[in-house]
C-alpha positions in Angstrom: 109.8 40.3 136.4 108.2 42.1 139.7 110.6 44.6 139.6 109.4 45.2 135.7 105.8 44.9 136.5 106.2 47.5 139.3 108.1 49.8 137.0 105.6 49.6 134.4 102.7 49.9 136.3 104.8 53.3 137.8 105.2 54.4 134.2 101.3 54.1 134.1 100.6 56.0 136.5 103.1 58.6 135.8 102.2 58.9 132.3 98.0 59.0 133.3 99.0 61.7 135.5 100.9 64.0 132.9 97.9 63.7 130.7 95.5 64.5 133.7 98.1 67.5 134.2 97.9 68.5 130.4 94.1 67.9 130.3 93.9 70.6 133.3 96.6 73.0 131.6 93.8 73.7 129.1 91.9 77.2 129.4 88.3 77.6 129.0 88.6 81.3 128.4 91.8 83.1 126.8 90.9 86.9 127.5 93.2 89.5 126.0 93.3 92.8 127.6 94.4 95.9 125.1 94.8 99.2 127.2 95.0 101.7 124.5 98.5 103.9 124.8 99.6 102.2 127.8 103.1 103.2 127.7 105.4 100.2 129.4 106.1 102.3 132.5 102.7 103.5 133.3 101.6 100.2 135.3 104.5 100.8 137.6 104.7 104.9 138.1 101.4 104.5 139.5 101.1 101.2 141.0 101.4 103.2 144.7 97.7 104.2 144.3 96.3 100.5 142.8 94.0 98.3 144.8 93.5 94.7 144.8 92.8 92.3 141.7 93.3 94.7 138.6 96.5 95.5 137.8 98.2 94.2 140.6 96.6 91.1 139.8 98.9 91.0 137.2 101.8 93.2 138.4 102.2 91.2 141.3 100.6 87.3 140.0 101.6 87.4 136.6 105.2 87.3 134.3 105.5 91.0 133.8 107.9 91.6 130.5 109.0 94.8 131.5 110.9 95.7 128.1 108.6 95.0 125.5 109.1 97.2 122.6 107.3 96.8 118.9 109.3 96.4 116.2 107.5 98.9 113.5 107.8 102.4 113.0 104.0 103.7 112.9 103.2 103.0 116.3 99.2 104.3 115.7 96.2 102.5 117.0 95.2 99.8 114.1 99.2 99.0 113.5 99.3 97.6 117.3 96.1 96.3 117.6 96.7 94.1 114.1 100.3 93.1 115.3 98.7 92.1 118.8 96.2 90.3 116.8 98.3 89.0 114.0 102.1 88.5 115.7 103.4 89.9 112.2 104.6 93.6 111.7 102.5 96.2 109.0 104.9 94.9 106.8 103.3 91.3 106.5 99.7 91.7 108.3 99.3 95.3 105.8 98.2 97.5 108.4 100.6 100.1 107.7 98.5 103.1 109.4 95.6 104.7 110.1 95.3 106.1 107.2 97.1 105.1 103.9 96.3 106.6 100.3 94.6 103.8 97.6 96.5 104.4 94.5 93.5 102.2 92.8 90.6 104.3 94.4 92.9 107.6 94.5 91.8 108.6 97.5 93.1 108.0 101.6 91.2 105.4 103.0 90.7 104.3 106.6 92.2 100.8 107.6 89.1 98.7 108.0 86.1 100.2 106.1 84.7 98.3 103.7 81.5 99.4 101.4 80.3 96.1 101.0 79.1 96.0 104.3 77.0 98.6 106.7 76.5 98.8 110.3 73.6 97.3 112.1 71.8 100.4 113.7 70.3 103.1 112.8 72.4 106.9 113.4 75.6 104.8 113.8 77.3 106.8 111.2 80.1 109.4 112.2 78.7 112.5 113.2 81.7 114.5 112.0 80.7 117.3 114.5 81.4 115.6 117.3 83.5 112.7 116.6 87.6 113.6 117.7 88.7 110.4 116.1 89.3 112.3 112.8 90.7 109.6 111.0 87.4 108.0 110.5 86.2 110.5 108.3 88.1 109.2 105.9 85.6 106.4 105.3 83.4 106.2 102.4 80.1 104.7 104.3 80.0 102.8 107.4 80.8 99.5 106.5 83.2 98.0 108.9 85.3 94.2 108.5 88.5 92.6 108.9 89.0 92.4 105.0 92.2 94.3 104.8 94.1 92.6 107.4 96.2 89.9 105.0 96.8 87.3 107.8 95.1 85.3 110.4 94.4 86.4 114.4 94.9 84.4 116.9 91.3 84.2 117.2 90.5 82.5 113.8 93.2 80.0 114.5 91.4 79.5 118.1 88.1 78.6 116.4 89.6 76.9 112.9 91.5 74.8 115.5 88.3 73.7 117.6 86.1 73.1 114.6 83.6 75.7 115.4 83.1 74.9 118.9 85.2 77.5 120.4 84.0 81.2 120.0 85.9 84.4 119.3 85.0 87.7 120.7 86.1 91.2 120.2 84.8 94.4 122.4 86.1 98.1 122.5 85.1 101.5 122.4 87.0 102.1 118.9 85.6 100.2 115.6 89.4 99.6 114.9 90.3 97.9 118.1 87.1 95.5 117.8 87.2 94.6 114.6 91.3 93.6 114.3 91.2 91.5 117.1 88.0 90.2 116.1 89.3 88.8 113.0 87.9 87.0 109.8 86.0 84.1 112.4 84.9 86.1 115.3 82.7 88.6 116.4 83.4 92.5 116.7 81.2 94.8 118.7 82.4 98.9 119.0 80.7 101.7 121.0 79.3 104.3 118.4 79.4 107.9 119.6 76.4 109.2 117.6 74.2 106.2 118.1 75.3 106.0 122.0 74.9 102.0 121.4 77.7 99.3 120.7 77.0 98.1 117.4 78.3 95.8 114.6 78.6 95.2 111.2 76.5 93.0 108.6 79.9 91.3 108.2 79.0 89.4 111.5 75.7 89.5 111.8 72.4 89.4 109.6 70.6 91.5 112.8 71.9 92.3 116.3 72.2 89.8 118.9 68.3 90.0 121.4 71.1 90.7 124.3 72.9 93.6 122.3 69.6 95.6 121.7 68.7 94.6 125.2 71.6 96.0 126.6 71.5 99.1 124.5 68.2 99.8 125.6 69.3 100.1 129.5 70.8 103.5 128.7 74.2 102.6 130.4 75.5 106.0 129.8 72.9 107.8 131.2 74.2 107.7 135.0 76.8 109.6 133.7 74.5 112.6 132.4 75.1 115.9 134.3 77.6 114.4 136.1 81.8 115.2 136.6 84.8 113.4 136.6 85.8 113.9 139.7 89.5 112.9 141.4 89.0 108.7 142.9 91.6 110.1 145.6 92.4 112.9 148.1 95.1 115.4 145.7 97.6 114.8 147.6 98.0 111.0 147.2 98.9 111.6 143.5 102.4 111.8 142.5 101.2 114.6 140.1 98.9 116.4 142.5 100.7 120.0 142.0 99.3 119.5 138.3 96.5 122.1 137.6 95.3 123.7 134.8 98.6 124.1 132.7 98.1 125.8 129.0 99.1 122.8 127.1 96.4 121.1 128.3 93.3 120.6 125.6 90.0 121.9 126.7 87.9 120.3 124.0 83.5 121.4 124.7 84.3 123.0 127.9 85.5 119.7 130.0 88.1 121.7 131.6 91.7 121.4 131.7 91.7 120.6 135.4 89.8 118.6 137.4 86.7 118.3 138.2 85.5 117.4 134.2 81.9 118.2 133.4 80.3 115.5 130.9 77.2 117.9 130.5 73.7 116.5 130.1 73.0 113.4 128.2 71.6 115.8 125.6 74.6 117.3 124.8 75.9 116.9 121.4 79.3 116.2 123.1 77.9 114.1 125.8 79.5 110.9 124.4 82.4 111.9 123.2 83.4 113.5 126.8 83.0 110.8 128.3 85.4 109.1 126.3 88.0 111.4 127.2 87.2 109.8 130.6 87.5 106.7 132.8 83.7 106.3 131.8 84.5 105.2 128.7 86.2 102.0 130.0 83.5 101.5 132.1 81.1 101.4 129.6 83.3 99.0 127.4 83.9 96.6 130.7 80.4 96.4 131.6 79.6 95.3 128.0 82.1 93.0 128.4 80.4 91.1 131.0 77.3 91.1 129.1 78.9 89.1 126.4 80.7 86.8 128.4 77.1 85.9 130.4 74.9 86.2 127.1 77.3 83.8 125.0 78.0 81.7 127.8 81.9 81.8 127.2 84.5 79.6 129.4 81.4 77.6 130.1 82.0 74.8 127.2 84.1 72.1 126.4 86.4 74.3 124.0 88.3 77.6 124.8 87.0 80.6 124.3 88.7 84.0 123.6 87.6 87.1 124.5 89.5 90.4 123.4 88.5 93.6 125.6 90.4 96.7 124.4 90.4 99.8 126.4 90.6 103.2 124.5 90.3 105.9 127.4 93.9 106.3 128.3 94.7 107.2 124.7 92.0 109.6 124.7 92.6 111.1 127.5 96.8 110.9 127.2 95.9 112.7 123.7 94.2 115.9 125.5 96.2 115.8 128.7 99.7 114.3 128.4 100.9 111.0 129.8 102.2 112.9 132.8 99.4 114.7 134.1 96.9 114.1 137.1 94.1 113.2 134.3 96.0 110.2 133.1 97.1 109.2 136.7 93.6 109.1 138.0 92.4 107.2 134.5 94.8 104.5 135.2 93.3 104.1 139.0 89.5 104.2 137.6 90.9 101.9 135.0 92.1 99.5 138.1 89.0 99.4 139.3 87.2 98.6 136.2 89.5 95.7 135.2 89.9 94.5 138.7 85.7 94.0 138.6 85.9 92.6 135.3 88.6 89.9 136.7 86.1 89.7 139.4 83.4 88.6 137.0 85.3 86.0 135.0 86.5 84.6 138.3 82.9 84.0 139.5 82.0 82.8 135.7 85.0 80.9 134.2 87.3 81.1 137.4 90.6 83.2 137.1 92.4 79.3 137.3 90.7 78.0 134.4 91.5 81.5 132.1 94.7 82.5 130.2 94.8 86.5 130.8 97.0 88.8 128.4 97.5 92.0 128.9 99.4 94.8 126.3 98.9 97.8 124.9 99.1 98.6 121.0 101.3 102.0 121.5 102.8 103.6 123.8 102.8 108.2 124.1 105.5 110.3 124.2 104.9 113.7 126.8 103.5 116.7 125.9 106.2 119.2 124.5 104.9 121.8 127.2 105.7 119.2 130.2 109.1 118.4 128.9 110.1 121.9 127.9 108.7 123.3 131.9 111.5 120.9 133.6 114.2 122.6 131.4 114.0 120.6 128.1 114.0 123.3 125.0 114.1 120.3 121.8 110.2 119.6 122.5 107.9 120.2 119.9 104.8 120.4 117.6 105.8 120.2 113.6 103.4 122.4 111.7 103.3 120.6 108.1 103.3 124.0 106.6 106.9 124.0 107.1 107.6 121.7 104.3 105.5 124.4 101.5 107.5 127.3 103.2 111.0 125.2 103.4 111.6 125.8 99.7 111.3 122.2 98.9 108.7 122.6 95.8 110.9 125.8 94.2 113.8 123.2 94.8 111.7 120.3 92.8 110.1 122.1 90.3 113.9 123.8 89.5 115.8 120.2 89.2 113.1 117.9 87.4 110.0 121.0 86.8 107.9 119.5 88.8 105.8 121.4 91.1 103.5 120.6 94.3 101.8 118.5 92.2 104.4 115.9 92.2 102.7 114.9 95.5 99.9 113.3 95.8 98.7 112.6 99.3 100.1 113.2 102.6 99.1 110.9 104.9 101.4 111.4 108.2 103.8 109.7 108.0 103.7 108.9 104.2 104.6 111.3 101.6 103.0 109.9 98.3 104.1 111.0 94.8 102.5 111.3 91.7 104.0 108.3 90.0 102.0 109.3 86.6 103.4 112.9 86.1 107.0 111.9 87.2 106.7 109.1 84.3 105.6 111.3 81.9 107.8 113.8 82.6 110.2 111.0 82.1 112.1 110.7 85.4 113.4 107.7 87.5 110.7 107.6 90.1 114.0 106.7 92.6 115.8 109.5 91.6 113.1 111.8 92.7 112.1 109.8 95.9 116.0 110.6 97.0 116.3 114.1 95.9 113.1 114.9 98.0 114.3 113.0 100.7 117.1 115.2 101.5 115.5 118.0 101.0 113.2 116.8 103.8 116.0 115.9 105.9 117.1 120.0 106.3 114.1 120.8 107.4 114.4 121.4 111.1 112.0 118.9 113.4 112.7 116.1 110.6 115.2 113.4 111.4 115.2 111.3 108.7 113.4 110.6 105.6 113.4 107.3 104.1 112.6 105.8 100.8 110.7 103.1 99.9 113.7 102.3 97.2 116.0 102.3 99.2 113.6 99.8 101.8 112.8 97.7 98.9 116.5 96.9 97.8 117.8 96.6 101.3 119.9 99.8 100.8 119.6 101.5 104.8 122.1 101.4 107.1 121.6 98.6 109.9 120.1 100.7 112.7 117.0 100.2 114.9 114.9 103.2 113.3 116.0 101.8 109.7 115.0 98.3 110.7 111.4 99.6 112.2 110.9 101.5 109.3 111.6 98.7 107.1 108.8 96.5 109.3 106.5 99.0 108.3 107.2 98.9 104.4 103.7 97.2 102.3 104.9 97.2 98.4 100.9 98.4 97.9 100.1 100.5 100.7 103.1 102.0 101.9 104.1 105.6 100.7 107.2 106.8 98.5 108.9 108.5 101.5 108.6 107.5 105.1 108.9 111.6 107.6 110.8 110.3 110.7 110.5 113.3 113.2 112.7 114.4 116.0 112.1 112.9 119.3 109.4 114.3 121.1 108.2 116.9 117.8 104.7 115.6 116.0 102.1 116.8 114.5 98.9 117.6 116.6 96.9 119.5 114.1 94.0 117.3 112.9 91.8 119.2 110.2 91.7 122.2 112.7 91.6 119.5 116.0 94.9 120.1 118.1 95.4 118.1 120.5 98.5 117.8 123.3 100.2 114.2 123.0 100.0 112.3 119.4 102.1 109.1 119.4 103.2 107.4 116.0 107.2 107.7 116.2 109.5 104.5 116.4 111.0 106.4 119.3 111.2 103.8 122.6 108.3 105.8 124.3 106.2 104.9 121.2 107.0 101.6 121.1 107.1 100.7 124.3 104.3 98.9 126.6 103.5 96.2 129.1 103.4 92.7 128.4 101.7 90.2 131.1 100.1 87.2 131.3 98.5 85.5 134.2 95.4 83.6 135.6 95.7 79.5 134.7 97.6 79.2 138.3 101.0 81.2 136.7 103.5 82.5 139.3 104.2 85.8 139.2 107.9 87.2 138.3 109.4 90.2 136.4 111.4 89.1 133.1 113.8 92.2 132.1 114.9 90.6 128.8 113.9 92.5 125.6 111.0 91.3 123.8 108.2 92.2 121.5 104.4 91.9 121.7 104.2 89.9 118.4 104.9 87.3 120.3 101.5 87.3 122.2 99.8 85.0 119.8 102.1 82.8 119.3 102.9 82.3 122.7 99.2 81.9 122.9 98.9 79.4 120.2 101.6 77.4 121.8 100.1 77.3 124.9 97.3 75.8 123.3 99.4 73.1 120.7 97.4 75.2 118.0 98.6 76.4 114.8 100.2 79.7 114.6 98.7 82.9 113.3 99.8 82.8 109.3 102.2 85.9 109.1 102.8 85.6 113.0 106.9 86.0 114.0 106.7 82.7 115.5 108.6 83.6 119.0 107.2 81.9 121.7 108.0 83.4 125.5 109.2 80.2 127.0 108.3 81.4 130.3 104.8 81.3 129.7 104.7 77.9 128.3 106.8 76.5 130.9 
């Protein structure tokens, strides 16, 4: 009976202990870090020129998944920031682009307006004459929510789980990277070029926050008026320190294409949007960060908190420069700095042991047809979509069914929509058109394949990885009749007269392809080689928390993590 006694007393104590252990396992703050176009080799190409706590912090402390690839096909800004947010592909979360036409309103629309609601400040709208993000223009007013996303984030199911008592919080210098990861339950705050302010929508708030007009009214961007980016590091430290001022290059209001970049005076029209072809847009983002972690208190309750911080600079500059140029190089070592004082921060606020730190990237950037094509390469290009009106494709429709160029109704890259209304009153099977178009696509040179949403919908493709991808990006609703796959390493870059040098969207690997890291909560660092995809974030999340699962979320949990 002593022997029982003293075994059951040892059970006690080994049982107390476990829940102790599980009590401490819990995070006060989850924050998930976005870098915008990160491609998944970046982190590592220039890791020779990091410092301390940023992203070796998580390069070194964290479980790096070094072959994390996304399993859609339209790898643009809104698809990876919902799938991050979501852990479910376009296909189930509906965030099939951008852009997407609305048969309903018969017009394109952009992927989270929403007239119902309007912004809170005044001279937020886009200023169309100096906003580079053209796909906003799309908008009708400047109504901003989460209303098109079909399933939950892994922030609604961090505050629906807590009963209120935990917060969600979403921050970035893009509307669309706030409000996705914001979700239905949190909050989403954006930097608006025009109003040079972060603001919000009426969706989250009657009126601003007192500490968002306060810290709109310290003029952060102002130190950067008159003022140049300049390189963080003698030339020759840079592994791309023989790059100069190379013709494929953007020079967009005189910034240069070579260092050093002038922002101009605050006055400039194009002050703001220079410097978010800059580190100083990160820094700007970061610092507001920090303002909302100290003015809402988060980590500091009795609940998690979450925290999303998405980072848009490296896609902006990436777009202008390349991913292989000094510019993007020196961004990723400003960009170091910045989150390595924003781990800082939370360390001194929550403590880096008490938070659960993610960080991914929605996309990754394929290199600029010029940088390819100088080291030898002659398959590199830009597709100018004139070449489908001059490929004979309409003469070859209007000869077979008598339709001409208005059997299409929209393109909206990379979704050709038809006129379903005049091919069904001409009386033609609306499939039979799809295909003959198709092919007709598919001789155009810089096209590789074109897919229709027939043959998606009755599971008619071929089992290969582009197929698949293309499949993940198929919405009944919002999807397109024909899905333009183009040749690896040829896009677009014309944007209503904008060209710029690097667009991504392909489901070629160096579109699909970022970092994947978590760390902080005590995890020990190690490199897992194993493919894997970044819809598994929020679950892995969720189970790290015994919480329930985003709705549409793949449902993958990285073991490693949890263990």
């Amino acid at each position: 009976m002593k022997n029982l006694a003293v075994s059951t007393l040892a059970l006690s104590v080994m049982l107390s202990s476990h829940a102790v252990m599980a009590e401490q396992a819990q995070p006060k703050l989850i924050l998930q870090v976005t870098v915008d176009a990160l491609r998944g080799d970046l982190p590592d190409r220039f890791k020779h020129n990091f410092g301390e706590g940023g992203f070796n912090l998580l390069l070194n402390d964290g479980i790096h998944y070094t072959n994390a690839h996304y399993q859609h096909s339209n790898t643009e800004t809104i698809v990876g920031h919902a799938a991050l947010a979501t852990g479910a592909p376009p296909a189930v979360n509906g965030m099939v682009g951008n852009l997407w036409y609305d048969r309903t309103q018969e017009r394109v629309v952009y992927n989270i307006e929403d007239a119902n609601y309007n912004l809170l400040a005044s001279g937020a709208d886009v200023d169309q004459s100096t906003e580079i993000d053209s796909t906003q223009r799309a908008a009708q007013g400047d109504g901003r929510s989460p209303a098109n996303i079909h399933t939950s984030t892994i922030g609604d199911e961090i505050v629906k789980a807590y009963h209120g008592q935990s917060r969600a919080f979403s921050v970035s210098f893009k509307d669309r990277g706030a409000v996705s990861l914001g979700g239905e339950l949190g909050k989403a705050f954006w930097f608006s070029k025009s109003a040079n302010a972060f603001v919000t929508s009426d969706y989250y708030y009657d009126a601003n926050p007192t500490w968002v007009d306060e810290w709109n009214a310290k003029g952060f961007t102002q130190q950067y008026g008159s003022k140049r980016w300049e390189l963080s590091l003698p030339q020759e430290k840079y592994l791309f320190a023989g790059d100069g001022d190379v013709e494929y290059k953007i020079d967009l209001a005189n910034f240069s294409r070579s260092f050093p970049h002038p922002y101009g005076p605050a006055s400039f029209p194009y002050f703001t949007t220079l410097l978010s072809l800059s580190p100083a847009g990160d820094e700007i983002v970061a610092d507001f960060a920090k303002e909302v972690i100290d003015a809402e208190k988060l980590g500091q309750g009795d609940y998690p908190d979450y925290l999303s911080v998405s980072f848009s600079a490296t896609d902006y500059v990436i777009h202008m420069y390349g991913p292989s140029s000094i510019e993007a190089e020196d961004n990723l070592i400003r960009l170091d700095r910045t989150l390595a004082d924003l781990f800082a921060h939370v360390d001194k606020t929550v403590g880096l042991e008490n938070t659960l730190i993610v960080l991914s990237a929605d996309h990754g950037a394929p290199d600029v047809p010029g940088y390819v094509n100088a080291l030898g390469g002659n398959k590199a290009d830009y597709f100018g979509i004139e070449k489908m009106k001059q490929s004979g494709v309409f003469e070859a429709v209007e000869k077979r069914f008598g339709l001409g160029e208005d059997v299409v109704r929209q393109y909206a890259d990379p979704y050709l929509y038809l006129n379903h209304e005049l091919i069904g009153a001409k009386g033609y099977n609306l499939a039979e058109v799809q295909a003959y178009i198709a092919r007709l696509l598919e001789n155009i040179n810089g096209i590789n394949q074109a897919i229709t949403a027939t043959d998606i919908m009755k599971g008619q493709l071929a089992d290969t990885r582009i197929n698949q991808l293309v499949t993940n990006n198929h919405h009944p609703i919002r999807s397109g009749d024909i899905y333009i796959v183009y040749e690896p390493n040829v896009y677009i870059n014309d944007f209503d007269g904008l060209k710029v040098a690097s667009v991504h969207g392909s489901p070629w690997r160096y579109d699909t392809f970022v970092p994947v890291i978590f760390a902080g909560m005590n995890i020990e660092g190690q490199r897992i080689s194993r493919e894997v995809t970044p819809y598994y974030i929020a679950p892995t999340i969720s189970q790290y928390l015994r919480i329930t699962f985003p709705t549409g979320s793949a449902g993958e949990v990285l073991n490693e993590v949890i263990e």
